[in-house]
C-alpha positions, 0 to 999 in steps of 0.5 A: 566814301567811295564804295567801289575804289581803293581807299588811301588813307592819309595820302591827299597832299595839297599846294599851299601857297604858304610854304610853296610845297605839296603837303600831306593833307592833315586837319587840325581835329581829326576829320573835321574840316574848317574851310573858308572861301571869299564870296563875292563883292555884290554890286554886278552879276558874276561872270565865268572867272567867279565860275571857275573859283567857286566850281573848283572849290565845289570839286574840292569839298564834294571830294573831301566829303566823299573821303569820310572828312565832315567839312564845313564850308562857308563863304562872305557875301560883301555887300557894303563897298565903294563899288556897291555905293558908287553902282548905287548911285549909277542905277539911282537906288539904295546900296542895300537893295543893288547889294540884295539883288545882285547876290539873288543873282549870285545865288541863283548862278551858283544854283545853275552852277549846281554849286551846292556844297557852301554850309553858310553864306555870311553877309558882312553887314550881319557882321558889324558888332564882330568886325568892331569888335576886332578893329578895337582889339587892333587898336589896343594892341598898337597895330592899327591907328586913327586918322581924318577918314578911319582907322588904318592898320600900320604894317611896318607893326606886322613884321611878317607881313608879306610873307604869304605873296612873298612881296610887300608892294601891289601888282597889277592883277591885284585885287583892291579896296578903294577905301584904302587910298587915304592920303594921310596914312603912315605906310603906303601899305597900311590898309583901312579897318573902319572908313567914316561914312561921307553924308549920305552913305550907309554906316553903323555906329562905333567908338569912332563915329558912324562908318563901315567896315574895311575889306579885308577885316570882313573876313577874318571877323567872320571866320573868327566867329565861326571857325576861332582864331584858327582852321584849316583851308582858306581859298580864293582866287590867286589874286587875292593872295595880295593884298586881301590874305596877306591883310587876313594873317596879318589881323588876325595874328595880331589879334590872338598872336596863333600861328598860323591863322590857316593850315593850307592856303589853296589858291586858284588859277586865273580864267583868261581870255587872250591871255589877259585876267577876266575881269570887269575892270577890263570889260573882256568877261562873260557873265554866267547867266550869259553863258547859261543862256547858250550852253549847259551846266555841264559843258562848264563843269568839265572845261573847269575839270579839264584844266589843273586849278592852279593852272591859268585857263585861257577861254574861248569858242572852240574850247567850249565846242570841244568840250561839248564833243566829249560829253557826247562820248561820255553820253554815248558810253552811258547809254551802251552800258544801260543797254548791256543785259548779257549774264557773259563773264566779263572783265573788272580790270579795266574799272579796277585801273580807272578806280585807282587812277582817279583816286592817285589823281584827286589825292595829288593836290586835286588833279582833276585833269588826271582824273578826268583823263581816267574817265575817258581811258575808262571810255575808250578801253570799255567802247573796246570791250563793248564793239567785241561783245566782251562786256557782261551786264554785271560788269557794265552796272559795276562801271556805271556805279563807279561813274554815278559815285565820281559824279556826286564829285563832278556832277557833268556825267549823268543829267537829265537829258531835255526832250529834244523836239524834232522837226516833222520835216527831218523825221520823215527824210530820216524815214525816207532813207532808211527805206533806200537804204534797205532797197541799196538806194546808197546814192538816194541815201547819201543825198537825203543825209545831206538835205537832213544836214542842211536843216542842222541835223545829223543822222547817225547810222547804229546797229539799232536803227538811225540817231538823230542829232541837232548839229 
């Protein structure tokens, strides 16, 4: 639990997508924690609405562990699908080496990502005996039946199908299974369980011949083993609400006939650009390696943060730029703080206001945007403080304390800062107008700074001596 802050108990609420209301967060044993995120399909590198999904989620159980909750957070891989079989081909090599080499990939963005909160990752081929072993069980009950090219769920048995999207019919930012669109099933809706493999094509062996699994059954065979036939949070992207969850309850109601099969659907927003869904299939994306390449970690972590999780955010230059600026202010008040050894009295009001905003914030549903606005209202009052001398060396380790424990949660405050080389060139113009300076040499001065500028840095003048920045 956070030691410096106020404590809250029982006030977290978060939106479920299912009743569409903010709700008092209450797991089903005590503090326990069951949450269950869709990983990614596995055949290209993950690009930055991946990102956004998986930081997210990352905030929301660094948090929940920071509250004293013991969760236990796992995530699929799919790594056998129409998507990897056809790359496969595309690149001339096996479904099973482009699938292992992508969630290397995968793994080592969420690495850069510093996403480290997943308890397990869990392959969908290391899976098979318990998907089988739900597709049988579907069977029996009369929820799901056979034809030419594999086993179907038939909806029209379900009759609550729908009733997590609140629609029946696919839209266009849907999410979907290629091997869902069999000709010869009895409902439009109806959605592969088990897909006979074609000659040449991966498979296992069932009751029904060799094949592989469907999409959506995946999931629920997976967090059926782990979790039983019910837990707690279940989250992804908003559009795998239809039909990729909807498809979840629907399994695994019929299967074990519990309702419901998640207390808290929690549903992220789209990153877009221009206003359109990142995606592949529309070729408008930036991959998160590319992204790595030209900025930081952290620069990426607060632009998610910035933003509500339900809420679309719209990508573009000036966004990350800005965003870039205001860890600039959150690198400078970092480095005031570290500097102050006064034994003055000072004042905790300021920290005691920024402890209880950033705890209302994160328990109103995740409000990480409020939450970050209180970091920088910490900024902005203790800069104040600080420019008037009115800040002890107490108080201002009592701050950087409450912001190094936020930080276990954002992780974009405190990094390790790269050794920046400056040119020779630059550091002897900064020498040479320090000089003018101290001899009233100000127009000598203000030229050396523009000849710095023009070499792509910029020196800024402290009451400690000359700061050299890169522009």
């Amino acid at each position: 639990m956070m030691q410096n802050m106020i404590q809250y108990p029982n006030m977290l609420k978060v939106h479920n997508t299912l009743s569409g209301k903010k709700e008092e967060f209450q797991p089903r044993q005590d503090k326990k924690v069951n949450l269950f995120v869709c990983g990614p399909t596995v055949y290209d590198y993950s690009h930055l609405g991946h990102a956004r999904t998986y930081i997210i989620f990352d905030v929301i159980v660094k948090y929940l562990k920071q509250k004293g909750y013991d969760v236990f957070y796992l995530q699929n891989i799919t790594d056998i699908d129409d998507k990897i079989i056809n790359r496969a081909k595309e690149r001339k090599t096996t479904p099973e080496k482009l699938a292992r080499d992508f969630e290397k990939e995968y793994l080592k963005d969420m690495k850069g990502l510093k996403v480290d909160s997943v308890s397990k990752y869990a392959r969908a081929t290391e899976h098979i005996k318990e998907i089988i072993s739900q597709v049988e069980r579907l069977l029996k009950k009369g929820f799901a039946y056979q034809i030419e090219d594999g086993i179907y769920y038939d909806i029209a048995k379900f009759k609550e199908y729908g009733k997590l999207s609140k629609r029946t019919a696919l839209q266009a930012e849907d999410a979907v299974s290629r091997i869902d669109e069999s000709k010869g099933k009895r409902n439009r809706g109806d959605f592969c369980l088990w897909k006979l493999s074609k000659e040449g094509e991966p498979s296992w062996p069932s009751p029904w011949g060799k094949g592989r699994p469907g999409w959506h059954i995946e999931d629920t065979a997976i967090t059926e083993k782990y979790f039983g036939s019910q837990y707690d949070i279940h989250g992804g992207a908003r559009d795998l609400i239809f039909p990729h969850h909807e498809a979840e309850i629907a399994q695994m109601k019929a299967i074990s006939g519990k309702t419901p099969l998640v207390k808290y659907w929690l549903h992220s927003g789209f990153l877009t650009v221009k206003g359109q869904k990142m995606a592949k299939s529309l070729g408008n994306f930036i991959t998160i390696r590319d992204f790595l390449k030209e900025n930081s970690t952290r620069v990426l972590r607060l632009l998610v943060a910035k933003n509500h999780y339900r809420s679309p955010l719209d990508y573009n230059d000036n966004l990350v730029l800005q965003t870039e600026r205001e860890l600039e202010r959150v690198d400078e008040f970092v480095d005031k703080l570290s500097r102050i050894k006064s034994v003055k009295a000072g004042s905790q009001q300021i920290l005691k206001g920024a402890e209880e905003e950033f705890e209302k914030a994160m328990e109103d549903d995740f409000n990480t945007p409020r939450a970050v606005a209180a970091i920088f209202e910490l900024i902005s009052a203790g800069n104040s403080l600080i420019d008037g001398n009115k800040i002890s060396g107490s108080d201002a380790k009592a701050i950087l304390a409450f912001l190094k424990e936020i930080d276990k949660v954002f992780n974009f405050i405190f990094w390790k800062k790269e050794k920046q080389e400056i040119p020779e060139e630059v550091i002897k113009l900064v020498k040479e107008r320090e000089k003018c300076r101290k001899e009233g040499l100000w127009q000598k001065a203000d030229e050396i700074r523009k000849e710095i500028k023009e070499l792509g840095y910029w020196v800024e003048d402290t009451k400690d001596g000359s700061k050299i920045k890169k522009i």
